[in-house]
C-alpha positions in Angstrom: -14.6 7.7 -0.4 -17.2 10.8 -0.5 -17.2 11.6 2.9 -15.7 15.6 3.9 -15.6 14.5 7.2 -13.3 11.3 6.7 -11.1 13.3 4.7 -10.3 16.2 7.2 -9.7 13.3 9.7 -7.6 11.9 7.4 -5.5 14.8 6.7 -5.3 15.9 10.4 -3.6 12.6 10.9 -0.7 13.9 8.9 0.9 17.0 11.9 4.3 16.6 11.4 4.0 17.7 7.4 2.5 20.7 8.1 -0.5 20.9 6.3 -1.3 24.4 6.9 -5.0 24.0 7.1 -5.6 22.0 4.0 -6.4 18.8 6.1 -9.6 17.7 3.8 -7.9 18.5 0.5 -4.6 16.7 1.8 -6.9 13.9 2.9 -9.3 14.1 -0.1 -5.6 13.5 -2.0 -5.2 10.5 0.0 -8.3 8.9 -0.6 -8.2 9.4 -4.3 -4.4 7.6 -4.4 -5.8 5.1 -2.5 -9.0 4.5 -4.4 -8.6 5.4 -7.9 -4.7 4.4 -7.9 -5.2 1.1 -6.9 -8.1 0.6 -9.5 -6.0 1.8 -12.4 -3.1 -0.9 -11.4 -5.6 -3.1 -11.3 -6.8 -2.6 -14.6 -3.3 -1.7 -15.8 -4.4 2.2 -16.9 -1.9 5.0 -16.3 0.2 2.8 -14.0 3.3 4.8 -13.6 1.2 8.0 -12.4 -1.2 5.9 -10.2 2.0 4.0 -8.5 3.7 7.7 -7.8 0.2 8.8 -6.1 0.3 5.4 -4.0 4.2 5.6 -3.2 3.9 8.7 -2.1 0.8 8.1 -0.1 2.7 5.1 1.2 5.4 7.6 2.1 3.7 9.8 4.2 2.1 6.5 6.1 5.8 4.8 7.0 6.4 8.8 8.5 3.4 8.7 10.5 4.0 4.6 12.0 7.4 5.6 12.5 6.6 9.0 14.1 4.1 7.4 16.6 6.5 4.1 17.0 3.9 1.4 15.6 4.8 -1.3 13.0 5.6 0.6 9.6 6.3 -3.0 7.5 3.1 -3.1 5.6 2.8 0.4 4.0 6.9 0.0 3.7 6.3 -2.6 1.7 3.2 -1.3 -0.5 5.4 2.1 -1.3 8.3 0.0 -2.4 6.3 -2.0 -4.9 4.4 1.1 -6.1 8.3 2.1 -6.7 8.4 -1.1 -8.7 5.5 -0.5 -10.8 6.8 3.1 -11.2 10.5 2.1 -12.4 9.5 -1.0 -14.3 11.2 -1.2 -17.8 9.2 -1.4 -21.1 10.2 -4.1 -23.3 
């Protein structure tokens, strides 16, 4: 998770958004959805601004599978229930 280096190789893994040279912050972004999102669903803290993070982190990873033509099913699916979580109704 703390790891500059992981991050700007994370973020370079994203050319077809145009990142204008913000690789590690775009990566550093990533990492925290990933990280930090997924612990507060877990625990159920802050879960509609935690599953927008991971849906759209899950966004950008259906672009990339689709843009390099590998499987895009799993992060498909993880982005569409992030969107359930996000648009869930309070009762």
């Amino acid at each position: 998770m703390f790891n500059p280096d992981k991050w700007a190789w994370l973020g370079s893994n994203m050319p077809f958004l145009n990142t204008g040279g913000m690789a590690t912050f775009w990566g550093f972004m990533a990492a925290f959805a990933e990280f930090f999102g997924g612990i507060a669903l877990v625990w159920g803290l802050l879960i509609r601004p935690a599953a927008f993070l991971i849906a759209c982190t899950m966004g950008v990873a259906v672009m990339m599978h689709c843009a390099k033509g590998e499987g895009y099913a799993t992060p498909l699916i993880y982005m569409l229930f992030a969107l359930c979580f996000m648009f869930r109704s309070e009762e």
